[in-house]
Steps between C-alpha positions, in 0.01 A plus 500: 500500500128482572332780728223410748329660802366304757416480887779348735293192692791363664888534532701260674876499611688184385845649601686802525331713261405249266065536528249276345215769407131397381322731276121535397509669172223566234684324254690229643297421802662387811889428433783447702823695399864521673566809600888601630450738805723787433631790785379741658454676235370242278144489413184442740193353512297336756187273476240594328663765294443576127852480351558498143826259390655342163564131461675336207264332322743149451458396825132377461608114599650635838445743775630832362691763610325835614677784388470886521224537763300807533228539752225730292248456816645487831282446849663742740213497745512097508825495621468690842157468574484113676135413409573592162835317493298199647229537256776476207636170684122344491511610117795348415420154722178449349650578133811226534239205588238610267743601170721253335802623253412579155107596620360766260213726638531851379187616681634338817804737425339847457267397784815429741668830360214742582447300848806530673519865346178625707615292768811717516333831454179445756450561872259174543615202432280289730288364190785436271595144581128382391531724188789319419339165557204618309662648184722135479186347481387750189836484357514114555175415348321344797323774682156410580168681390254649730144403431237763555292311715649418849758217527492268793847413464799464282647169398893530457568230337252528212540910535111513454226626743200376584155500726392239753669235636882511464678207277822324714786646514663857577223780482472843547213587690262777635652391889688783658424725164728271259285476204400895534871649536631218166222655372575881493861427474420337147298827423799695580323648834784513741322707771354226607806434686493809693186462651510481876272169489769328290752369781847372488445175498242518213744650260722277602325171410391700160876543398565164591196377301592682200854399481432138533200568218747597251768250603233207409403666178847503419562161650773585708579467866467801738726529732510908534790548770454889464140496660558468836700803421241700361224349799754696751560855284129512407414412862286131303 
């Protein structure tokens, strides 16, 4: 038997208690394991937990079996709190069209494991959906550089900024504060979101922005169900 820890990204109900279960894992990456529900008094674990498990190590040319689960870093707070709860849906929707099965990304892992951890220990989460969004694009590899001069705007599909006039396609720019809020998000300064100036709408269009950035870098389609979600909790 081979013992791993990793962080439950999805688990899905096939029938009665049989489960397909998706792990991220520092060693293995993302893997999908069967997993046989037990009672009541069976083992728990939710999304998003840290659980540590065994698999036998001859099933490598099929989905194995998950066995022994242990959650070693539960989210209590994310699982009565609704924005959190919702924030933990986004997580998970963004993760399952960006991540593909066997994907290995170990500081993508410890990033996602110290995330939702301070998400379920704080008292403001209004800023955590962009750090998420942000720290995929560290993790992932394509998170643009600020320049120290002042951009004019932000091309998404070449991830580069630049002055003057802006090439075709989609842009970020300085309308409405765009370029200014990508930029302090990339330096990590969330309180730009919390200034009165910065309405509703604004950080709305900048979440949308940023999730369809990384969905082009990673040449995937977006088609985020959870937002509309998060535009009503957050008040977007």
């Amino acid at each position: 038997m081979k013992d791993l820890q990793g962080i439950v990204i999805q688990k899905k109900l096939i029938r009665d208690q049989l489960c397909l279960v998706k792990i991220f894992s520092e060693i293995n990456g993302l893997q999908s394991y069967w997993w046989k529900g037990s009672s009541k008094k069976g083992p728990k674990f939710d999304l998003f937990d840290t659980v540590q498990f065994q698999i036998k190590e001859d099933q490598k040319e099929q989905t194995p079996w998950l066995r022994n689960p242990q959650v070693t870093q539960p989210l209590f707070h994310c699982r009565i709190d609704p924005v959190k709860s919702a924030s933990l849906l986004f997580f998970q929707e963004i993760l399952h069209h960006i991540l593909e099965d066997h994907y290995q990304n170990p500081p993508l892992y410890h990033f996602l494991q110290q995330l939702t951890q301070d998400l379920d220990e704080t008292h403001h989460v209004q800023s955590f959906h962009f750090a998420f969004i942000i720290g995929l694009m560290k993790s992932l590899g394509c998170c643009p550089i600020v320049p120290q001069d002042n951009p004019t705007w932000f091309n998404m599909h070449e991830g580069s900024f630049g002055k003057g006039t802006p090439p075709p396609g989609i842009n970020i720019l300085g309308e409405n504060r765009q370029l200014e809020i990508f930029c302090s998000m990339l330096h990590h300064d969330w309180n730009v979101l919390e200034e009165k100036s910065v309405s509703s709408a604004q950080k709305r269009s900048m979440l949308q922005a940023c999730v369809d950035y990384l969905f082009i870098q990673m040449e995937k389609k977006s088609s985020i169900q959870s937002l509309e979600i998060f535009y009503e909790l957050f008040h977007l």
